[in-house]
N, C-alpha and C positions, 0 to 999 in steps of 0.2 A: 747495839742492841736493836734488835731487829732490823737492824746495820738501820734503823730509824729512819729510814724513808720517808713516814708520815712527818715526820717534824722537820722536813725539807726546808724552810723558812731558817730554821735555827743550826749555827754552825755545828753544834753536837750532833743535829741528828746528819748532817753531810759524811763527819765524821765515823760515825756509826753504821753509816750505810755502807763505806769502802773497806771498812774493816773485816776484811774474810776473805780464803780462798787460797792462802799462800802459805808457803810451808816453810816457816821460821825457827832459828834456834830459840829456847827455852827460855833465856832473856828475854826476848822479844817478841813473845804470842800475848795475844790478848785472852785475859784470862779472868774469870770470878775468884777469889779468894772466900771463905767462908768461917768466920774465928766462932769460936768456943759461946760469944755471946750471941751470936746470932749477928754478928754486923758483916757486911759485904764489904770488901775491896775490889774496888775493879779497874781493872786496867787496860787499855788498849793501843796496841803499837800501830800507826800506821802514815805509809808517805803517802802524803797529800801533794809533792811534786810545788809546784811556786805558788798555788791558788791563793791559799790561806797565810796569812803572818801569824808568826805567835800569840803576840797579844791582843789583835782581831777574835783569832780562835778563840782565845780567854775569857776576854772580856762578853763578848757572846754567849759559852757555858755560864761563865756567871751570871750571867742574867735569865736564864732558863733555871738556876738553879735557888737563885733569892727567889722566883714566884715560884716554885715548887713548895720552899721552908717557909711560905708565907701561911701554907695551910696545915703545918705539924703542931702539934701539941708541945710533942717535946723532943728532943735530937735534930738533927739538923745532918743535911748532907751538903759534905764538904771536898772542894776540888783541891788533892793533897798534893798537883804540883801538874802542869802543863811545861814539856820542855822535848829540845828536839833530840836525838843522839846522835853518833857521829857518822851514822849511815843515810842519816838527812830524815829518820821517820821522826813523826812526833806521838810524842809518846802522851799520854792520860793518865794521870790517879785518879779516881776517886775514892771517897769511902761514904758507906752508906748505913741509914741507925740499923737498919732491919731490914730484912728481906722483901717485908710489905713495900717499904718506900721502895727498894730498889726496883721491884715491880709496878708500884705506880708510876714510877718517872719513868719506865722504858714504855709505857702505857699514853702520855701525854700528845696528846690530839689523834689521837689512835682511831681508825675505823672500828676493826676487831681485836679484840682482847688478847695479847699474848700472854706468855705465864712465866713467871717465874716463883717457886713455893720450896718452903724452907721453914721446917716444923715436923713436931710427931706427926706418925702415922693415925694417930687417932685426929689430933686436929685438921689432918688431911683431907680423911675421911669426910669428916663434919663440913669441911670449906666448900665440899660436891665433887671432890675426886673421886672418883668412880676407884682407881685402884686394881682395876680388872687387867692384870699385865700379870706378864711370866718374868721373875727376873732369875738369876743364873750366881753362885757364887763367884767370891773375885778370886779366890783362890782354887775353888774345884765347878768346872762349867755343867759339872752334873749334880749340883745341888740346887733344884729349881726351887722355887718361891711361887707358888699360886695366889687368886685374892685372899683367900681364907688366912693362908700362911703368912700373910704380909698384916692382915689386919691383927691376927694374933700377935703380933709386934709390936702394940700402940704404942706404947711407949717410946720405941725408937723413933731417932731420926730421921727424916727423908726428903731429900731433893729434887726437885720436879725442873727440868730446861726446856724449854722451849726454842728449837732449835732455828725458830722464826726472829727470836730475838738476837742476833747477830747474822739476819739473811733478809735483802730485801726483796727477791722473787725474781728476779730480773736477768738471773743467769741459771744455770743449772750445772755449777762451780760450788762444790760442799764450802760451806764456810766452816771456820776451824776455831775451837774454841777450848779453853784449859779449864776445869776446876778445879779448884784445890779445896779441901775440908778439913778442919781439925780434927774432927776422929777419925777414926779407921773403919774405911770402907768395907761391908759387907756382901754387900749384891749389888745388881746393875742388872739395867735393862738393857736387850739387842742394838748393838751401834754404839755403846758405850766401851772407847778401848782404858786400859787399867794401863797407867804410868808405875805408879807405885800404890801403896797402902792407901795415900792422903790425896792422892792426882788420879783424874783421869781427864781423857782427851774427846771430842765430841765434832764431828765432821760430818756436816749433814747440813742440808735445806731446810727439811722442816722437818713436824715429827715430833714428842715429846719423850723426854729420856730422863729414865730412875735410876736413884744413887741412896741404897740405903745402909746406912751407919751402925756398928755398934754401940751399945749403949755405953 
């Protein structure tokens, strides 16, 4: 996330920063997950080559991730398994309570505020998203969506990336990213490629890119 440059100090964000730019089978991309309650999974593949040991790299996340849980109320984000596979990447789970957290922990010692948003179009609205985008159906590229059209939606769901958060500026190499969502995709903004109904693909530097959901 934001291949996490800023948090240079902490082996996650080492982590985070090399993760991008290479074109893997479907096992093996780093991807967001998105379930039905609003909790994130995330995962990311990446060879780190000899630098890092397994349990260094661990015990490291862990420790970025108990002073994160030390300020929640309630939920806790949890590292669902660090291991290597047999092409020598190490692979990442996490999972995360909600989209909030997973956007504050990719936020932590941050300069500038990346995004990550995940919620109605009305709460969207209200959080200061302007909204002012053209999106295009997943199924017909000629059914646009203007602001008006998208706010008439409120109710739907919608997805906000930030394409900063798995890019640390440093190359101009698209870093490559999966989401996956429990409902079925409706519309997408420009640079969003459609895998299937529940997947899409996201290759880009920077940029902010819409994925909105049927109800």
């Amino acid at each position: 996330m934001k291949r996490w440059k800023v948090m240079a100090l902490a082996l996650f964000s080492a982590f985070c920063i090399v993760a991008c730019g290479k074109e893997t089978p479907q096992e093996d991309v780093t991807s967001i997950s998105v379930g039905n309650d609003g909790t994130i999974d995330y995962k990311i593949v990446e060879n780190f080559g000899t630098e890092y040991s397994i349990s260094d790299f661990e015990a490291m996340l862990q420790e970025d991730v108990t002073q994160y849980n030390q300020g929640l109320a309630e939920g806790a984000i949890e590292i669902a398994g660090v291991s290597q596979n047999e092409k020598g990447n190490i692979v990442v789970e996490m999972k995360f309570p909600s989209a909030a957290d997973f956007n504050g922990f990719c936020n932590i010692n941050t300069m500038e505020e990346i995004l990550f948003f995940y919620g109605t179009i009305e709460e969207a609205y209200k959080a200061g998203h302007s909204l002012d985008v053209i999106l295009h159906g997943r199924e017909n590229d000629t059914e646009i969506l203007k602001k008006n059209d998208i706010l008439n939606l409120g109710e739907s769901k919608i997805l906000i990336y930030d394409a900063r958060l798995n890019h640390d500026g440093t190359t101009q190499t698209p870093a490559n990213m999966r989401i996956n969502v429990s409902g079925q995709i409706s519309h997408v903004s420009n640079g969003v490629v459609i895998v299937d109904k529940n997947t899409v693909d996201i290759s880009a530097i920077d940029g902010l890119y819409y994925i909105i959901l049927n109800d």
